[in-house]
C-alpha positions as a LaTeX table, in Angstrom:
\begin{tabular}{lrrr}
\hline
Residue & $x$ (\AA) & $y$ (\AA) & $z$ (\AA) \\
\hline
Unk1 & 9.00 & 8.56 & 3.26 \\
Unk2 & 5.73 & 6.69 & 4.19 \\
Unk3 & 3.89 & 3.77 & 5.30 \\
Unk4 & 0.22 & 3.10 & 5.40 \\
Unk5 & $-0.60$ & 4.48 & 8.88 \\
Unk6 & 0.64 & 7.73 & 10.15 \\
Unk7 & 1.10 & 6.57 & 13.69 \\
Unk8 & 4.07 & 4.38 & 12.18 \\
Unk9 & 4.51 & 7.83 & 10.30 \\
Unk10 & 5.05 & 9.55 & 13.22 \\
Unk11 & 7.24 & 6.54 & 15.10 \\
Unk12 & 9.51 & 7.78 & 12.19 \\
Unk13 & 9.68 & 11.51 & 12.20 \\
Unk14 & 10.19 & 11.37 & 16.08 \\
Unk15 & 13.50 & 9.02 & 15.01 \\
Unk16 & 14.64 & 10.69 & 11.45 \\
Unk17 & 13.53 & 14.40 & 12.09 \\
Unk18 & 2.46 & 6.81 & $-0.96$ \\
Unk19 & 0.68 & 10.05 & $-7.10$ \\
Unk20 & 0.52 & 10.08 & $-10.53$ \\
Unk21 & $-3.08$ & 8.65 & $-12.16$ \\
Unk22 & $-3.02$ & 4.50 & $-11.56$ \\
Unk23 & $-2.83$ & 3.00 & $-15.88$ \\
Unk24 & $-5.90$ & 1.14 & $-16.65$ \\
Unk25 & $-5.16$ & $-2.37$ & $-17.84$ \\
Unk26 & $-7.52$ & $-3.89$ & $-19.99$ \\
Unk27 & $-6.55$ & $-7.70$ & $-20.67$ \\
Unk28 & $-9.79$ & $-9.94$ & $-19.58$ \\
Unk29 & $-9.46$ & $-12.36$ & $-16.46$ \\
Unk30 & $-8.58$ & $-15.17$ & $-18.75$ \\
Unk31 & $-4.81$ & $-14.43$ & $-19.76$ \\
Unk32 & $-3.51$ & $-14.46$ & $-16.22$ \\
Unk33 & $-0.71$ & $-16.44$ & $-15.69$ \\
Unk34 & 0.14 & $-18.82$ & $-13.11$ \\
Unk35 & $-3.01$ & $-17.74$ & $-11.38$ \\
Unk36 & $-4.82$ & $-19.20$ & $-7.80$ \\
Unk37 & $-7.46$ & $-20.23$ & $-6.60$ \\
Unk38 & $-10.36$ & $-18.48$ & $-4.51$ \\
Unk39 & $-8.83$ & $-19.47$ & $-1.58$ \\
Unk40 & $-5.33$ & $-17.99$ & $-1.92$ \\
Unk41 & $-3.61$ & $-15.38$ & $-3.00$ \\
Unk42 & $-1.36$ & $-15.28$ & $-6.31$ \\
Unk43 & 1.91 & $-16.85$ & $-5.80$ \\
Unk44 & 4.60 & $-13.33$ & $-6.18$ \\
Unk45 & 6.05 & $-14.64$ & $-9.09$ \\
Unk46 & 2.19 & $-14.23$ & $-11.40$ \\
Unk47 & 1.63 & $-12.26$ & $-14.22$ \\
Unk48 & $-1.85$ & $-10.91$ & $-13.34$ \\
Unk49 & $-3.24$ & $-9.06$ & $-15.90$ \\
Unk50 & $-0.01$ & $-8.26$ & $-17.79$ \\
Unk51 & 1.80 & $-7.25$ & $-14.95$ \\
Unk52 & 4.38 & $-8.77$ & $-12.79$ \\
Unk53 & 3.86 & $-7.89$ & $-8.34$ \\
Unk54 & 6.38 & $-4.99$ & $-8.83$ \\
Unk55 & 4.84 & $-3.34$ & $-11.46$ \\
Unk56 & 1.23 & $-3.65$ & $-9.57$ \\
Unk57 & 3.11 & $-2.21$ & $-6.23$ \\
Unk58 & 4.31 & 0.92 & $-8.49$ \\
Unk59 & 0.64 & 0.85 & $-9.58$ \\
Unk60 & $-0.51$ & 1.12 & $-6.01$ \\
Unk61 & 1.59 & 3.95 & $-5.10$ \\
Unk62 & 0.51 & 5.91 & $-8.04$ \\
Unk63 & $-3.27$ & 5.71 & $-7.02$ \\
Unk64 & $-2.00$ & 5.98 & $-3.33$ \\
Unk65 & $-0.12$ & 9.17 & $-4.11$ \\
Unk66 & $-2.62$ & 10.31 & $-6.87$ \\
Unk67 & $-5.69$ & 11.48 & $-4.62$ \\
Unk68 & $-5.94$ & 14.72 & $-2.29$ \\
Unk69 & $-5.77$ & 13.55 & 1.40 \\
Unk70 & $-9.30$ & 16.01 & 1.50 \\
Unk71 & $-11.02$ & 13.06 & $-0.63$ \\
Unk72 & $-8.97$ & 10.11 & 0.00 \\
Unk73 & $-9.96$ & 6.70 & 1.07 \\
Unk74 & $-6.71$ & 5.35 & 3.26 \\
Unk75 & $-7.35$ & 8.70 & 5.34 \\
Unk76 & $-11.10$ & 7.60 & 5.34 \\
Unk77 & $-12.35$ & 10.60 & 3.83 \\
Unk78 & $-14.39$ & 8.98 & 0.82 \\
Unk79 & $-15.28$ & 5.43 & 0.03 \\
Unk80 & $-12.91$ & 2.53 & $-1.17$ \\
Unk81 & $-14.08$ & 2.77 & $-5.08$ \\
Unk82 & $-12.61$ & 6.14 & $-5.27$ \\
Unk83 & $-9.52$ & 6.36 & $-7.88$ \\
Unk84 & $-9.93$ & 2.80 & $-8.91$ \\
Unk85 & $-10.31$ & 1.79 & $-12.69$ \\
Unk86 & $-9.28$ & $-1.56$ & $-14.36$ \\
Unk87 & $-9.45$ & $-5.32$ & $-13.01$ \\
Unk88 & $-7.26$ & $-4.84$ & $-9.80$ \\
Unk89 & $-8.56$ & $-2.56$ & $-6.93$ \\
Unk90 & $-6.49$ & $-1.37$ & $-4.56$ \\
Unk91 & $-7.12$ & $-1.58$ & $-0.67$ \\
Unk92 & $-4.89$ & $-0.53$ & 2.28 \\
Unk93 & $-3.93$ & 0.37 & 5.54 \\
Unk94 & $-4.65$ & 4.31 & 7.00 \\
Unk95 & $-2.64$ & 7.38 & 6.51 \\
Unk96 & $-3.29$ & 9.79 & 9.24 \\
Unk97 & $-3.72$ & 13.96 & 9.05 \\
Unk98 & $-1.28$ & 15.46 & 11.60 \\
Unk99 & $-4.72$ & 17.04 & 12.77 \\
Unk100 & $-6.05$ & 13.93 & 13.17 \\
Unk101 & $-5.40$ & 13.44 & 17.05 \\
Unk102 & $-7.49$ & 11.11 & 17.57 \\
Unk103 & $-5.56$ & 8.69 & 14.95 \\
Unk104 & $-5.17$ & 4.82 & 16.78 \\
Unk105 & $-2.31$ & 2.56 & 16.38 \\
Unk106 & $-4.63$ & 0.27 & 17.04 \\
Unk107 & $-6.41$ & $-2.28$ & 15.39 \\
Unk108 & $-9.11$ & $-0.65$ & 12.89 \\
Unk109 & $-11.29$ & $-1.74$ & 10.71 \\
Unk110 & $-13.08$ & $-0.35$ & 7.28 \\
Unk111 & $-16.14$ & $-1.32$ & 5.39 \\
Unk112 & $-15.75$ & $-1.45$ & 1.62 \\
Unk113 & $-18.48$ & $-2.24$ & $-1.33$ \\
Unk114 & $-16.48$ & $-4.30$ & $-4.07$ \\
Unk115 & $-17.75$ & $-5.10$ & $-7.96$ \\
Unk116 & $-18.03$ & $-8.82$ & $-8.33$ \\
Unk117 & $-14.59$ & $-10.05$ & $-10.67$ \\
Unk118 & $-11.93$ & $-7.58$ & $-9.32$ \\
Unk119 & $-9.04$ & $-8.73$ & $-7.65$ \\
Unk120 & $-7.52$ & $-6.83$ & $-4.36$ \\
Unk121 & $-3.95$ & $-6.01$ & $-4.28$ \\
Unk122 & $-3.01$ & $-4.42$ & $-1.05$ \\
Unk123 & 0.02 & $-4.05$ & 1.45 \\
Unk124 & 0.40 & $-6.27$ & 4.67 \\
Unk125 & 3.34 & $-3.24$ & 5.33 \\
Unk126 & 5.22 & $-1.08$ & 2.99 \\
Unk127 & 7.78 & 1.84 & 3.00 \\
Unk128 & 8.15 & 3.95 & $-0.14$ \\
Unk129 & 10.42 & 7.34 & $-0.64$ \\
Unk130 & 10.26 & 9.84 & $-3.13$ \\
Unk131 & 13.33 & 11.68 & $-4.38$ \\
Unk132 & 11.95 & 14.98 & $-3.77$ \\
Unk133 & 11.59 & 13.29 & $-0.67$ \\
Unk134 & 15.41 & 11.99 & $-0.43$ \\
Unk135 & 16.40 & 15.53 & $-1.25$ \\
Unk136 & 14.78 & 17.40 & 1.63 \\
Unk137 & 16.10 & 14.78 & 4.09 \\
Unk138 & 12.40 & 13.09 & 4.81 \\
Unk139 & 14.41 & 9.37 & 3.93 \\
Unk140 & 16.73 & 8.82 & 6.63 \\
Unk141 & 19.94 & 9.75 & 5.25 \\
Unk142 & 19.52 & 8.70 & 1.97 \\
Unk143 & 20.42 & 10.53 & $-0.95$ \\
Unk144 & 18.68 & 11.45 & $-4.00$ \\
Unk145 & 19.59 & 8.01 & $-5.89$ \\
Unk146 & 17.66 & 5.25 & $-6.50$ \\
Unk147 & 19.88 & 2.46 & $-4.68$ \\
Unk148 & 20.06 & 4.76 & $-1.84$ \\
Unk149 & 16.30 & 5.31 & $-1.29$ \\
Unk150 & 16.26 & 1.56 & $-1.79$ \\
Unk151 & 18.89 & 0.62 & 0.90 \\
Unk152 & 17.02 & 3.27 & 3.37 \\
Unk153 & 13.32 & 1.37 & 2.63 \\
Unk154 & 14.93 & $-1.97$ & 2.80 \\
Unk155 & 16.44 & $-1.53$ & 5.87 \\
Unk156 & 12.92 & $-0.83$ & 7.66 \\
Unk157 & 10.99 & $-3.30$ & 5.65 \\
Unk158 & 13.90 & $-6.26$ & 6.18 \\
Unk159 & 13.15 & $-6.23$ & 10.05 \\
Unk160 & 9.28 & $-7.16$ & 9.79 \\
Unk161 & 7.71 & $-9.47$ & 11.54 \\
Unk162 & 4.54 & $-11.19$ & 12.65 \\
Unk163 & 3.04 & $-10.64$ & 8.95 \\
Unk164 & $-0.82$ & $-12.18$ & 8.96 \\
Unk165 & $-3.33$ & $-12.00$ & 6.37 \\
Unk166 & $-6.82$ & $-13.79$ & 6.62 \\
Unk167 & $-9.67$ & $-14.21$ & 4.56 \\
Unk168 & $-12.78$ & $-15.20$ & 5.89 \\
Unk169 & $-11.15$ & $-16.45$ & 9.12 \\
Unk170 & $-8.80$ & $-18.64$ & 6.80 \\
Unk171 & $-4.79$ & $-17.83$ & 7.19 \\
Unk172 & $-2.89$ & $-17.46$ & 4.10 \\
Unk173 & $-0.06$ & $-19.75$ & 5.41 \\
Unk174 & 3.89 & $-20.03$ & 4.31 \\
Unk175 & 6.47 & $-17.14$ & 5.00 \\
Unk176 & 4.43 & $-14.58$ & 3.96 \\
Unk177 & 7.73 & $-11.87$ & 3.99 \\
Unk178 & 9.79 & $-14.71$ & 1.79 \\
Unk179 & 7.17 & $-15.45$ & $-0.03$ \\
Unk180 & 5.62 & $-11.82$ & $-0.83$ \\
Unk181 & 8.02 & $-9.09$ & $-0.36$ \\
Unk182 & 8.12 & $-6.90$ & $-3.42$ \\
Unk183 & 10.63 & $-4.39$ & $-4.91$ \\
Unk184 & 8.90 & $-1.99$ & $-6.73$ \\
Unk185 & 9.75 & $-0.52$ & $-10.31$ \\
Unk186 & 11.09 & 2.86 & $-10.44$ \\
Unk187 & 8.04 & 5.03 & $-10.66$ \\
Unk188 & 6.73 & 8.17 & $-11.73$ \\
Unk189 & 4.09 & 10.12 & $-9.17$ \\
Unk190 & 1.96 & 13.13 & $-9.57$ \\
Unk191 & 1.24 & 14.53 & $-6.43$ \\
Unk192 & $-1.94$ & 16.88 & $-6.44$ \\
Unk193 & $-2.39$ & 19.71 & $-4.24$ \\
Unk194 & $-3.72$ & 18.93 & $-1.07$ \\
Unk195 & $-1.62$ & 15.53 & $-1.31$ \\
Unk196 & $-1.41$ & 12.99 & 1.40 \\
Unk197 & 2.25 & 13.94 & 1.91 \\
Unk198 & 1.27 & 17.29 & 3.30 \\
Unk199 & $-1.47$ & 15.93 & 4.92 \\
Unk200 & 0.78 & 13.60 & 7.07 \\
Unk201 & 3.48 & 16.22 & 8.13 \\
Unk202 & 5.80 & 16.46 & 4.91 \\
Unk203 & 4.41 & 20.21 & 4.02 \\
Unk204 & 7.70 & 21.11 & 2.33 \\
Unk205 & 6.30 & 18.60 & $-0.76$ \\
Unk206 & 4.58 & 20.72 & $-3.30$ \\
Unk207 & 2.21 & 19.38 & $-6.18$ \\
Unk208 & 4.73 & 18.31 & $-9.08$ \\
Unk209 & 6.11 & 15.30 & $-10.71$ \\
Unk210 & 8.32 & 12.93 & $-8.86$ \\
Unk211 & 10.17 & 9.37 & $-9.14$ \\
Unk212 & 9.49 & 6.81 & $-6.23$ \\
Unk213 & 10.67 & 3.47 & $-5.03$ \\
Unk214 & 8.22 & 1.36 & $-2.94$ \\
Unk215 & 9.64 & $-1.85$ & $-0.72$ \\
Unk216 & 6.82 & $-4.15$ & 0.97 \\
Unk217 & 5.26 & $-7.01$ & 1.55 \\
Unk218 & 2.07 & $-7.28$ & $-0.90$ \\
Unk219 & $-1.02$ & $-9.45$ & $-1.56$ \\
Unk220 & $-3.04$ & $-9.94$ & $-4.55$ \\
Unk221 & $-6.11$ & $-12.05$ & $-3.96$ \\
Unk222 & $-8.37$ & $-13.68$ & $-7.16$ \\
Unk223 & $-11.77$ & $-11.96$ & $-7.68$ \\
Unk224 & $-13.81$ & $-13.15$ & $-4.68$ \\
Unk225 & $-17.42$ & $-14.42$ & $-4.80$ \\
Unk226 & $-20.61$ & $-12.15$ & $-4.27$ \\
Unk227 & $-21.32$ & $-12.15$ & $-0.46$ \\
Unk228 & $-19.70$ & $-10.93$ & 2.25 \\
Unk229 & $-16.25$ & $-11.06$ & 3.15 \\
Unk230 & $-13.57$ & $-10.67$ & 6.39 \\
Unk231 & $-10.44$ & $-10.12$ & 4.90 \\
Unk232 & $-7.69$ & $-9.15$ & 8.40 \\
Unk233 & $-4.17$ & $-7.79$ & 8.00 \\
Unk234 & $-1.10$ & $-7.39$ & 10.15 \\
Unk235 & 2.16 & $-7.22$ & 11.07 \\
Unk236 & 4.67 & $-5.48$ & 13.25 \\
Unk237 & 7.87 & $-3.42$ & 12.96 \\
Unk238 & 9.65 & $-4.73$ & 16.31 \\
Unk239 & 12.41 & $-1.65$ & 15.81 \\
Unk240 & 9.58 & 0.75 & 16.42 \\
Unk241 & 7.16 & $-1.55$ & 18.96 \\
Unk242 & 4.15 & $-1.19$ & 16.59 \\
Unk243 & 1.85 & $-3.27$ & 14.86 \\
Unk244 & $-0.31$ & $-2.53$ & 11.92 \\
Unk245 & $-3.42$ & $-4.43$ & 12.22 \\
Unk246 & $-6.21$ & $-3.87$ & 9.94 \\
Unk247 & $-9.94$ & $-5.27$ & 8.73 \\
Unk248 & $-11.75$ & $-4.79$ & 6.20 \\
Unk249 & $-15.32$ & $-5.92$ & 5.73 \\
Unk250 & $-15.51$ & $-6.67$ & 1.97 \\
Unk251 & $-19.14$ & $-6.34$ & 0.29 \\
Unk252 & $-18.74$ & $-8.21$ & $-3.26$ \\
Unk253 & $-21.95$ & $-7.67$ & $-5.76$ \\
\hline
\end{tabular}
């Protein structure tokens, strides 16, 4: 079980005890449905490039899960480009090395070079689980079924609060947890060796193939202008007094 910053990470292993290559989608900008403007993000109920939020969350955690932690960019160990393909990039929060000491659960920021007509799907906050996970007892007590790995996510995700996003110093407003939580699709992973679950603690999980769930509350902004760009991230699990709050400095050419 993991979220996008190992300090959270480690919140939960003190309490209890994100593989597989991302699909390329090629449909062209035009035949997305129900899309938005510049300004804001894509209502949760879009088709965006022929898929639906929860199928673009499952997408996430497969390029999430898909990269060593050795060359990954959420454990800021190679730049933001790396592992993407298609006309959604992914961005996130930070995963954390149990090495890494030095790790903040503080408010940290990222610069990232963008190509000009790609949209950005990322997490505000998200839980996921893994039935190998389930199985050696990294998901709470939940068992190796999907509607029990789902009950254990939901029940960190569901008490969320203070969720934030702005762009360019402009909120996204509404409820941003009614409005953009997301159930992922059941999902299959292919963790490498080397893979960011070792890397944040959960050394019994070898390289192999793996089904996931994935419960969060997710973004997907329209292709942004070339320029520069400010996009800001937060929000805060109040059963575990931390807040994930994260900026990115966005270079679009």
């Amino acid at each position: 079980m993991r979220t996008q910053c190992s300090a959270l990470y480690r919140v939960f292993t003190l309490m209890l005890g994100l593989a597989g290559a991302s699909v390329v989608v090629s449909v062209q900008a035009n035949q997305v449905q129900n899309s938005s403007d510049k300004h804001h993000a894509y209502s949760r109920d879009s088709v965006i490039y022929g898929r639906s939020y929860s199928e673009w969350s499952s997408a996430w955690q497969q390029w999430a899960n898909s990269i060593p932690a050795s060359e990954h960019p959420l454990f800021d160990n190679a730049d933001c480009s790396k592992g993407q393909s298609g006309p959604v990039w992914f961005l996130g929060g930070k995963f954390c090395s149990t090495e890494d000491a030095s790790c903040p659960s503080e408010p940290a920021v990222r610069s990232c070079s963008v190509p000009q007509e790609k949209a950005l799907f990322f997490p505000i906050v998200n839980v996921s689980c893994l039935d190998v996970e389930a199985k050696n007892g990294l998901c709470g007590d939940a068992g190796p079924f999907i509607t029990q790995m789902r009950d254990f996510i939901g029940g960190i995700i569901d008490p969320v609060t203070d969720l934030q996003v702005f762009l360019n110093g402009k909120r996204i407003k509404g409820d941003l947890k009614k409005n953009f939580r997301v159930q992922s699709v059941v999902y299959p992973v292919l963790l490498p060796d080397g893979n960011l679950l070792q890397a944040i603690g959960e050394t019994v999980i070898a390289s192999g193939s793996y089904l996931g769930v994935d419960d969060g509350i997710y973004i997907m902004l329209p292709p942004l202008p070339a320029g520069t760009h400010i996009l800001n991230f937060k929000g805060t699990f109040p059963q575990f007094n931390f807040t994930l709050d994260f900026t990115y400095n966005l270079t679009v050419q």
